[in-house]
C-alpha positions as CSV (number, residue, x, y, z in Angstrom):
1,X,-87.7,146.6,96.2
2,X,-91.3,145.9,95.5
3,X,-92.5,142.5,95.6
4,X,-93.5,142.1,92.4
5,X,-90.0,141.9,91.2
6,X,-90.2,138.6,92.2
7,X,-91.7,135.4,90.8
8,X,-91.6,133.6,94.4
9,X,-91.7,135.2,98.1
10,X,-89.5,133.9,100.5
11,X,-91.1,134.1,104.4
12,X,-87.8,132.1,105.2
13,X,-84.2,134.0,105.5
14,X,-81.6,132.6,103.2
15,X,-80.1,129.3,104.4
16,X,-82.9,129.4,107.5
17,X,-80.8,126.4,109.2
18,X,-77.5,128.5,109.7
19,X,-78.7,131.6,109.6
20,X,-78.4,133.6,113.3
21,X,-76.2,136.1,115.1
22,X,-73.0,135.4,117.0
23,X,-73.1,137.1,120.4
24,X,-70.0,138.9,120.8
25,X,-70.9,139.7,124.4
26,X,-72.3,142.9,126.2
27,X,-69.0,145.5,127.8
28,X,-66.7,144.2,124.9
29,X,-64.1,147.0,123.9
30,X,-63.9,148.0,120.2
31,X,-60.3,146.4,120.1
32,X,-61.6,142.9,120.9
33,X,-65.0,143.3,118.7
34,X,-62.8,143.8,116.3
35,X,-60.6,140.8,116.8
36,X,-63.7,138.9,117.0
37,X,-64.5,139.7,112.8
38,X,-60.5,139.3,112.3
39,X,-60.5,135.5,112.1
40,X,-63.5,134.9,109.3
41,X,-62.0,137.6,106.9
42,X,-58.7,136.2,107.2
43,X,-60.6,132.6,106.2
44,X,-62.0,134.3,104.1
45,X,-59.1,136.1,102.0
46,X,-56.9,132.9,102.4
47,X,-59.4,131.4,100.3
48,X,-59.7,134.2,97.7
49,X,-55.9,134.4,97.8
50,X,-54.5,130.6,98.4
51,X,-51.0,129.2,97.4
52,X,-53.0,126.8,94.6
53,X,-53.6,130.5,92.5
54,X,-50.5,131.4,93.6
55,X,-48.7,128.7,92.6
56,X,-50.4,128.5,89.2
57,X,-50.2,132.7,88.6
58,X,-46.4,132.3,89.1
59,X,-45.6,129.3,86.7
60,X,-48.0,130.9,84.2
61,X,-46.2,134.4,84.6
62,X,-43.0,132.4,84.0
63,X,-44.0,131.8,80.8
64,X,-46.4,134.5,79.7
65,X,-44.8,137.6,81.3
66,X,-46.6,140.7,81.7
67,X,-49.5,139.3,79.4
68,X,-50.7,137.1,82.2
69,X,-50.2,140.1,85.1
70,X,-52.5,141.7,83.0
71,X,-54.7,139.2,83.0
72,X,-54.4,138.2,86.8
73,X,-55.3,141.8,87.3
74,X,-57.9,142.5,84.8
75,X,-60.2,139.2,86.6
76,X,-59.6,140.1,90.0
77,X,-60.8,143.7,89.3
78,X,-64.3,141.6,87.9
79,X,-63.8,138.8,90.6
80,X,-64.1,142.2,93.5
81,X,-67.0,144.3,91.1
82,X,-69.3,140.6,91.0
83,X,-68.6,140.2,94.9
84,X,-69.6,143.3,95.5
85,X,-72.8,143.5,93.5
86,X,-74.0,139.6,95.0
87,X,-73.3,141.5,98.4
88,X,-75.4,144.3,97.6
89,X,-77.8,142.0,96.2
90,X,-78.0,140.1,99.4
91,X,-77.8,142.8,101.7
92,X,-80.7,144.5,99.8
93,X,-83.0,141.3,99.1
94,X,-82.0,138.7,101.7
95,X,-81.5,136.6,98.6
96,X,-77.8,134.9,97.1
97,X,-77.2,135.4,93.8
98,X,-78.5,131.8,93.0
99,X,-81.9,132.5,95.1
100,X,-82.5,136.0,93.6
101,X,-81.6,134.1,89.8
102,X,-84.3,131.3,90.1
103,X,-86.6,134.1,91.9
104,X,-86.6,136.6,89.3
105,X,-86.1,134.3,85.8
106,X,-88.4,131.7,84.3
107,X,-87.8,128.2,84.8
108,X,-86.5,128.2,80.9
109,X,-83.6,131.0,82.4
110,X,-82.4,129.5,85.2
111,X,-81.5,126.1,84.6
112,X,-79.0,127.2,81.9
113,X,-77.8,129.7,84.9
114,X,-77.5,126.8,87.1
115,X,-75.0,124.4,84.7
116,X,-72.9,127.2,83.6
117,X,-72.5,127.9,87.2
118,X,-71.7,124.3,88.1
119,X,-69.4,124.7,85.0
120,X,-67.7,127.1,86.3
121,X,-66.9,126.1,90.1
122,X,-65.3,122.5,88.2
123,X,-63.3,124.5,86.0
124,X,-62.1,126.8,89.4
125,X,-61.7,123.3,91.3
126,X,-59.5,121.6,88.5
127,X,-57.5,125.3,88.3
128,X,-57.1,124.4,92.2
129,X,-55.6,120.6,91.6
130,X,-53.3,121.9,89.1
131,X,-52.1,124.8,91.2
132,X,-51.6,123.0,93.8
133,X,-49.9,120.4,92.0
134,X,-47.2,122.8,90.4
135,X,-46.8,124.1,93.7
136,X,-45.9,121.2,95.3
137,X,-43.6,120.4,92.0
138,X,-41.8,124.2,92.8
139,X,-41.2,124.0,95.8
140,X,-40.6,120.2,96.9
141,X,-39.8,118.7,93.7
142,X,-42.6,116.2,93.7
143,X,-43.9,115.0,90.4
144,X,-46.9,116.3,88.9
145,X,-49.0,113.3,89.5
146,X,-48.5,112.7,93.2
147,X,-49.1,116.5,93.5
148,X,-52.4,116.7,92.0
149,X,-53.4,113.5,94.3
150,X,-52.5,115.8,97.2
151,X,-54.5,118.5,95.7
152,X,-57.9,116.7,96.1
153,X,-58.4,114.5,93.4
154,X,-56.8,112.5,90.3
155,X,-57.1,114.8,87.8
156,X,-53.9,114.5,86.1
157,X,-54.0,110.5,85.9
């Protein structure tokens, strides 16, 4: 990419203070370099795939049926296509999505960018309080209101 795609250079890498390589060690087999990448993507996909969207796909799907499968399916398929392109865009610019926005878009751009975005990650946090919530209702009978205390906040009160 030419570097006039971009209003500011970076001579930094993205998050400079965390940003290094984990030595797996010299002589390791393929089986156990392997094992070494199993534990992040199973963080990782426990917190695509937690018990609070669970929780709230199944008492949603109680109600709604097959609309809501439909639904459930139809966002993951954009939820894997916009992971895939912020990877790309990552991998190809050394840039996170929210780098590469403020980069490439005036000032005017980005700060609308920047709310819906903080929009967004309260509407998937409050989705996550009231998952978690209905869980704990499901499976342990506890009311609503304790469970969304247990959840991470007070939400519900």
């Amino acid at each position: 990419m030419s570097s006039k795609a971009w209003r500011q250079e970076r001579d930094t890498p993205s998050l400079s203070e965390v940003f290094r390589t984990i030595a797996v060690g010299g002589g390791v087999t393929p089986f156990r370099r392997f094992l070494s990448f199993v534990g992040p993507g199973y963080l990782v996909a426990v917190g695509y795939m937690d018990p609070g969207n669970w929780a709230t796909s199944l008492a949603g799907g109680a109600a709604f049926g097959y609309t809501l499968l439909f639904v459930a399916l139809l966002s993951n398929i954009m939820a894997i296509l916009l992971q895939s392109l912020c990877a790309r865009v990552a991998v190809a610019s050394g840039r996170d999505l929210a780098q590469a926005c403020r980069d490439a878009y005036p000032r005017w751009v980005s700060i609308p960018l920047w709310i819906f975005a903080e929009l967004a990650i309260i509407a998937t946090d409050l989705a996550e309080v009231i998952g978690t919530a209905i869980g704990l209702n499901l499976l342990f009978g506890i009311p609503l209101e304790m469970g969304s205390d247990a959840g991470g906040g007070r939400i519900l009160r």
